[in-house]
C-alpha positions in Angstrom: 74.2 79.8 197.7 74.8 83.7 197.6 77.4 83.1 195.4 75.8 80.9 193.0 73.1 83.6 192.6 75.4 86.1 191.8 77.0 84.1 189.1 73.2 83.5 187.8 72.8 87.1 187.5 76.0 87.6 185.7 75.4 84.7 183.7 72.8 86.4 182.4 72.9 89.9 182.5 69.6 90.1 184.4 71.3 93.9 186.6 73.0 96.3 184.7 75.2 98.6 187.0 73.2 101.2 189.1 69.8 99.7 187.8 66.4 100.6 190.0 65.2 96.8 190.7 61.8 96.1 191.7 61.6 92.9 194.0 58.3 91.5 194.0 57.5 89.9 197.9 54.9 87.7 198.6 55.8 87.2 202.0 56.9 83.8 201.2 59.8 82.0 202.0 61.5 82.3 198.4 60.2 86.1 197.7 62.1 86.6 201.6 65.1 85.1 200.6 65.4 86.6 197.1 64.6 90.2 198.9 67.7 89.8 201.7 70.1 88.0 199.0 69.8 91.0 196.9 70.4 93.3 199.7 73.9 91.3 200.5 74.6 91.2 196.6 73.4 94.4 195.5 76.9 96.6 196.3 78.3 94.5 193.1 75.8 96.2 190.8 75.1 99.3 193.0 71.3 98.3 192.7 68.8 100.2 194.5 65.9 98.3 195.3 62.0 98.5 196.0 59.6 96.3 197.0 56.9 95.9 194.8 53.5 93.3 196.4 50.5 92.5 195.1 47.4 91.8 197.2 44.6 89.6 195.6 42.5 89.6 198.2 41.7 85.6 197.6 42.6 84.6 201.2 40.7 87.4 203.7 42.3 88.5 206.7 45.3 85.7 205.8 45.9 87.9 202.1 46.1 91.5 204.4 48.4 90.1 207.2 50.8 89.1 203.9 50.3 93.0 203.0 51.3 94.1 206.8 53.9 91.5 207.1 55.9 92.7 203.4 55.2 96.6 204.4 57.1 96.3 207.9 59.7 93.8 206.3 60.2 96.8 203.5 59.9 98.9 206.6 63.0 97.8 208.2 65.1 97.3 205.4 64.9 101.1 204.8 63.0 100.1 201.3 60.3 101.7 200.0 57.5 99.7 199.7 54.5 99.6 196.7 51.9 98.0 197.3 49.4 97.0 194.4 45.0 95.8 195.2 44.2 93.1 192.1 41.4 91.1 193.9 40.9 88.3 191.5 37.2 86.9 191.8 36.4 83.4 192.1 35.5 82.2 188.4 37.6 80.4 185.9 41.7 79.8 186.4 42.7 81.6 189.8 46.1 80.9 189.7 46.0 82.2 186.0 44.3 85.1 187.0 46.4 86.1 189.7 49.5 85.6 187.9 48.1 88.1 184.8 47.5 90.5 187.5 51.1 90.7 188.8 52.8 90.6 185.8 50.5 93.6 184.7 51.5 95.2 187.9 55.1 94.5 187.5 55.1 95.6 183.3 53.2 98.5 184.0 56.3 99.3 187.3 58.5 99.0 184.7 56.9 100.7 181.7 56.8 103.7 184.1 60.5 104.0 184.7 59.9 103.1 188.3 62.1 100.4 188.1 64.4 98.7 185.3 63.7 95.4 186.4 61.3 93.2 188.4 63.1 90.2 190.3 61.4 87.4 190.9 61.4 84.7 193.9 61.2 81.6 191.4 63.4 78.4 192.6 65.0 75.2 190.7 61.9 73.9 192.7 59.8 75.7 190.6 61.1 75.3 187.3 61.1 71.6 187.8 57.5 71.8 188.5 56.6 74.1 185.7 59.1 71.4 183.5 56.8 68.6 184.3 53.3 70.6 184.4 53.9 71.8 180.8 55.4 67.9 179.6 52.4 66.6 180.4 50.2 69.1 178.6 52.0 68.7 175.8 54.2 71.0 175.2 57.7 71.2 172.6 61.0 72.5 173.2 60.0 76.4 173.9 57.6 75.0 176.7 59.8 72.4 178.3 62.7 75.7 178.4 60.1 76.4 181.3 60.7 79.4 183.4 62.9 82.1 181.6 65.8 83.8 183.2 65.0 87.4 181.6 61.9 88.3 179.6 62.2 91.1 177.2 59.7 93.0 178.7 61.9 93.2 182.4 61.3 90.2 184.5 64.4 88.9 186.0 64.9 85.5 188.2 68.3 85.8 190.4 66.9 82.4 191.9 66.8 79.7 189.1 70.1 77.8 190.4 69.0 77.1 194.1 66.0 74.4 195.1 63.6 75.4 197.9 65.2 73.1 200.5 68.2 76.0 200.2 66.0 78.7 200.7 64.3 77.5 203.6 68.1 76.8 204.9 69.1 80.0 204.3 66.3 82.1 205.9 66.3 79.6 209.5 69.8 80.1 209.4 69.8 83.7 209.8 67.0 83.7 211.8 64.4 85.3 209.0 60.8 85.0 209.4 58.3 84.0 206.2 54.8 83.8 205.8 53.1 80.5 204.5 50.2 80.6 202.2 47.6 78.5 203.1 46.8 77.7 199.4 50.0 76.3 198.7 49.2 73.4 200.7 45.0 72.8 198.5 45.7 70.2 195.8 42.7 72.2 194.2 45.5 73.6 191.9 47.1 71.1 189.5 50.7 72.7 190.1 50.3 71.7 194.1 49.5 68.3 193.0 52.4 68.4 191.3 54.5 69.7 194.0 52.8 67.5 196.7 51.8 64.0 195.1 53.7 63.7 191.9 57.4 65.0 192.1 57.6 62.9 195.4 56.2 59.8 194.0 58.9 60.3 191.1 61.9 61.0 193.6 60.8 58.1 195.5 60.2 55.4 192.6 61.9 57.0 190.0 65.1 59.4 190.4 65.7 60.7 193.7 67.5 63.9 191.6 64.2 64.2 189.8 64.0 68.1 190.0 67.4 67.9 189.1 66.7 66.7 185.8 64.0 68.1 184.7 65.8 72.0 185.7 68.4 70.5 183.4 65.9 69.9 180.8 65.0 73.8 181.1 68.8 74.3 180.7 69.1 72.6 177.5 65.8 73.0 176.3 66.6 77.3 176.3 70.2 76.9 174.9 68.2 75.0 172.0 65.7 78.1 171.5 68.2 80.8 171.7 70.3 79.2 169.3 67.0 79.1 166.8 65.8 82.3 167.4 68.7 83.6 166.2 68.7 82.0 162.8 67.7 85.0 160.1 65.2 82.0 158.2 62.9 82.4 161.6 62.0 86.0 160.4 63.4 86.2 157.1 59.9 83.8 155.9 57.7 85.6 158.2 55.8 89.2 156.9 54.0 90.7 159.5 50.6 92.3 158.1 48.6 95.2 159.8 46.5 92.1 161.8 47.9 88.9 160.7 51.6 87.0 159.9 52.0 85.8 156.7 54.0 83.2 155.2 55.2 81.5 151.7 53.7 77.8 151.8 56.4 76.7 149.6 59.4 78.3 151.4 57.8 76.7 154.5 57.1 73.2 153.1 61.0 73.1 151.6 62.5 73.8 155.5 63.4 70.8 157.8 60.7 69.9 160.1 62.2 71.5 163.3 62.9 74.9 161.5 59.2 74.5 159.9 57.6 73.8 163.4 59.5 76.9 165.0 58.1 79.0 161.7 54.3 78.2 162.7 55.0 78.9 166.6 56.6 82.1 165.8 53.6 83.3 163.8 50.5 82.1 166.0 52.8 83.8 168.8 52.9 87.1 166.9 49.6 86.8 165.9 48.1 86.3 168.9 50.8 87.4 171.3 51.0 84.1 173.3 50.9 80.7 172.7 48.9 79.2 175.7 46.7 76.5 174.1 48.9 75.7 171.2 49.8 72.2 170.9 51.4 69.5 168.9 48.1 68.5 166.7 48.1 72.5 166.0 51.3 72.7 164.7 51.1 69.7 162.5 47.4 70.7 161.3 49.4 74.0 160.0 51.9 72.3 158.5 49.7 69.7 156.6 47.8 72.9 155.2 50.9 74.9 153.7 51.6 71.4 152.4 48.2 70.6 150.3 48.5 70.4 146.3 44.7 71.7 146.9 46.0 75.8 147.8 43.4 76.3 149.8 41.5 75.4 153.3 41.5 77.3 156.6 41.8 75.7 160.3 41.0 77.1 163.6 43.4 76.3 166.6 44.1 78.3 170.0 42.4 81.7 169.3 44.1 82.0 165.8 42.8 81.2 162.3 45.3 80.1 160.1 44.1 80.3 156.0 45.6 79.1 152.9 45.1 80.9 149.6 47.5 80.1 146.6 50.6 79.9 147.7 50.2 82.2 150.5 50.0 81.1 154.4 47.9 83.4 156.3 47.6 83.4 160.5 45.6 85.8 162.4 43.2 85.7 165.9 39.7 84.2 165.4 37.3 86.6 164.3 39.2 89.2 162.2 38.3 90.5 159.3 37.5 93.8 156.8 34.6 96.1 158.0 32.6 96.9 154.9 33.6 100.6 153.8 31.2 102.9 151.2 32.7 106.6 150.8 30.9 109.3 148.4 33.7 111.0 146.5 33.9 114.5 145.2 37.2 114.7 143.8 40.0 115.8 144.0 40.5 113.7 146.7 43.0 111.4 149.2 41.4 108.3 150.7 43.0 105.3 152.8 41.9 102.5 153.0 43.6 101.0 156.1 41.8 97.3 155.6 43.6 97.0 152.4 46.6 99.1 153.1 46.6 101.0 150.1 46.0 105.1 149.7 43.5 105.8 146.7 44.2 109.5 145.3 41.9 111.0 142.8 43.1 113.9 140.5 41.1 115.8 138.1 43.4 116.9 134.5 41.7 119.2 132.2 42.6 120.9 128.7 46.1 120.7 127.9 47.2 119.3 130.8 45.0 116.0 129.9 47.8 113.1 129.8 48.8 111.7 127.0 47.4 107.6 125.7 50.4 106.3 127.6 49.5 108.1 130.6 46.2 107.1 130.5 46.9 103.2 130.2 46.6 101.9 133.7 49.5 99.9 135.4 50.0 99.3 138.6 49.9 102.7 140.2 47.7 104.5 138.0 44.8 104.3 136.1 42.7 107.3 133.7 38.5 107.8 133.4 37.2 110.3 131.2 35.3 112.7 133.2 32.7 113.0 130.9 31.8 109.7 130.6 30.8 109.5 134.3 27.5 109.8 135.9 26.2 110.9 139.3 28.4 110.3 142.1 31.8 108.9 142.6 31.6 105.9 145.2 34.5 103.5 146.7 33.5 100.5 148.6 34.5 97.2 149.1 34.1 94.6 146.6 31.1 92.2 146.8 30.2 88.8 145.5 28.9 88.7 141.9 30.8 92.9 141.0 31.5 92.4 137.8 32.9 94.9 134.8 35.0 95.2 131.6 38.5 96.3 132.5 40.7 97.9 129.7 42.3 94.9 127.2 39.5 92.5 128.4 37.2 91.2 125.7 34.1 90.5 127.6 32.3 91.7 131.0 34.2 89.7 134.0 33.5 88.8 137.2 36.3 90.4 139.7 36.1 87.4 141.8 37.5 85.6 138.0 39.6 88.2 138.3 41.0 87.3 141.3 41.5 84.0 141.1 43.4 84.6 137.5 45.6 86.9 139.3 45.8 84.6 142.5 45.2 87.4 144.8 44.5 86.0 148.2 40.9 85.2 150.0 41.5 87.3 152.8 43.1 90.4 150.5 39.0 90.6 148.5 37.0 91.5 151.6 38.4 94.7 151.4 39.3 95.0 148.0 38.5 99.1 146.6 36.4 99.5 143.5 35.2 102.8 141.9 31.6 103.2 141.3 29.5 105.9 139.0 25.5 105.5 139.5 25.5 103.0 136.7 28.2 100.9 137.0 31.8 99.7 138.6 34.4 102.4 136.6 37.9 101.2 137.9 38.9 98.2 140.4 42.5 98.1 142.4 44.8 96.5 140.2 42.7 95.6 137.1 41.7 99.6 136.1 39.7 101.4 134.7 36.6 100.2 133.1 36.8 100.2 129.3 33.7 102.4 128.7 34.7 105.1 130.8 38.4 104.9 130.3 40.6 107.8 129.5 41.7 107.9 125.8 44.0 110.8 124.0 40.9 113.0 122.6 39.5 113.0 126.7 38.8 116.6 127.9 38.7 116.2 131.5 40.5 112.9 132.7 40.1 111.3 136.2 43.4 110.5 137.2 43.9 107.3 140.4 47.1 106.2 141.6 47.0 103.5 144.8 49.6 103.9 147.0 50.6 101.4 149.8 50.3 102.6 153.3 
């Protein structure tokens, strides 16, 4: 069994040589065994290990005798011991609670330069479990991977190729005392009734190598998502924004189904930096609106919003959106507007230095008002419903919102959209210029020179 473990951690890299490795111990039987199998493999790496426990408090005196019992154990071993207090109150999902609180614990161990990795106690046992928990929720390939053996952000799990039964072996063999949790035993929590009811019933009706199967469903299930998260299309399609992913509803529409479904999980996850709660009917709600002639329609799924606009794909968390902005300018002057991304710069050119009637034609960077034609104060704000003007080559007054829609910019870009007011009347707009009553011409004086920038 020690063997096998090492050839799990050089499978996959989870040590490098010399590496400070933080085991996390419960005072359970796998946490145990995990702590003294790295002590007997750790000359092969050099690894100098801590112990690293978490006390949530959810069991009384039974939660500080586990704290006692892991400090003398660390004691012994001539380990140092930290010791983390994240009582988890009583409301909502416990065992989600609890688990958020150690892996805070353990990111934050590693985030500190502490430790270079936190080594976990989970078994085959467990990712069978976690297998068959997330199957029946639901979930695709990425979820039935179940329990990785690195995480980018440190987490390592020497302990993925043995069951529990081998554990349990291991420790009575050698004579090594554990702790049991009470709460492993209350089919309060759906993964006990799992552990206690279900995966029997299956080994005993079904497949006697039941947890064998499903921990080769992980196995195959992660060799499929590392071989698709290498593929350049998975980011190549996906442009991350300041608060939200975007993506090209016809690129994503002309993809094979699998490579389209892996696009939408990738951006809800970077979106909303998890995927809990995303499901199949999610996925395909996505999918159906990047594919509808209509351009347009928004749904809500999971925590994120996902929009369509034109031919553009847009997926953020619930509830964001532009602040309304109004800033009095004296120019010269340099002002970012960080909901739209762009820098608007205002330059004042008098006498001879006036630009010339090409200059003064606005394009996509700049744009010319003749100072003398402006009244009162200078004031950028947002755009609103019903702002409407006369941009340079237009024949007529327009709305900006017609202007929008000719130049299919976005929904979700307008909210923020900058527009230049005087105390009559809009002067210049992002993109569409200067207003033709105020616009710079070659016999201006003093011209109002704006270039937009992107942050």
């Amino acid at each position: 069994m020690v063997n096998r473990i090492g050839e799990t951690i050089a499978r996959y890299y989870l040590f490098s040589p010399g590496q400070i490795v933080g085991v996390a111990v419960s005072g359970g039987a796998d946490s145990v065994c995990l702590l003294h199998v790295l002590l007997e493999l750790r000359s092969r790496w050099e690894l100098v290990l801590k112990v690293l426990h978490v006390n949530h408090a959810l069991r009384g005196e039974e939660s500080r005798q586990d704290e006692e019992f892991v400090r003398e154990l660390a004691g012994r071993l001539g380990l140092s011991c930290w010791i983390s207090a994240a009582p988890v109150g009583e409301a909502g999902n416990l065992e989600q609670a609890a688990r958020q609180a150690r892996l805070e614990f353990f990111r934050q161990m590693v985030a500190d330069g502490v430790v270079g990795r936190v080594a976990l106690g989970h078994t085959r046992t467990d990712q069978a479990e976690t297998v068959l928990f997330r199957f029946l929720r639901g979930a695709g390939t990425a979820g039935l991977a179940g329990i990785r053996p690195i995480t980018s952000d440190g987490i390592v799990r020497p302990l993925l190729a043995v069951n529990r039964y081998e554990v349990e072996h291991y420790l009575r063999s050698r004579g090594i005392p554990w702790r049991e949790d009470s709460s492993n035993s209350s089919l309060r929590f759906a993964r006990n009734r799992i552990r206690h009811e279900l995966l029997p019933q299956l080994a005993r009706d079904w497949n006697p190598a039941i947890v064998e199967t499903l921990a080769h469903t992980a196995d195959w299930a992660l060799a499929e998502e590392e071989y698709w998260e290498r593929l350049p299309v998975l980011n190549e399609i996906l442009e991350d924004r300041r608060d939200a992913v975007l993506i090209r509803a016809d690129r994503l529409r002309d993809l094979p189904l699998a490579a389209a479904r892996r696009i939408v999980r990738k951006a809800i996850e970077r979106a909303k930096g998890d995927l809990r709660g995303v499901d199949f009917d999610h996925i395909s709600g996505i999918l159906s609106l990047a594919s509808s002639p209509a351009g347009r329609g928004r749904i809500q799924a999971a925590g994120v919003e996902a929009r369509r606009s034109f031919e553009w794909l847009r997926v953020a968390r619930q509830g964001l959106g532009p602040d309304p902005f109004r800033v009095e300018i004296t120019p010269p002057a340099t002002v970012p507007v960080v909901a739209a991304s762009v820098l608007i710069s205002l330059e004042i050119i008098e006498g001879s230095q006036s630009v010339t009637s090409q200059e003064s034609v606005y394009n996509s960077e700049m744009g010319g008002l003749d100072g003398d034609l402006l009244s009162g104060a200078l004031v950028l704000r947002n755009w609103k419903p019903g702002d409407r003007y006369q941009p340079v080559g237009s024949t007529q007054e327009q709305k900006i919102k017609t202007l929008f829609q000719q130049a299919r910019v976005p929904q979700w870009e307008r909210g923020a959209w900058p527009v230049l007011t005087d105390r009559a009347s809009i002067v210049w707009s992002r993109r569409f210029g200067p207003d033709v009553r105020v616009a710079a011409n070659p016999e201006s004086r003093k011209v109002l020179r704006i270039r937009e920038t992107m942050l």
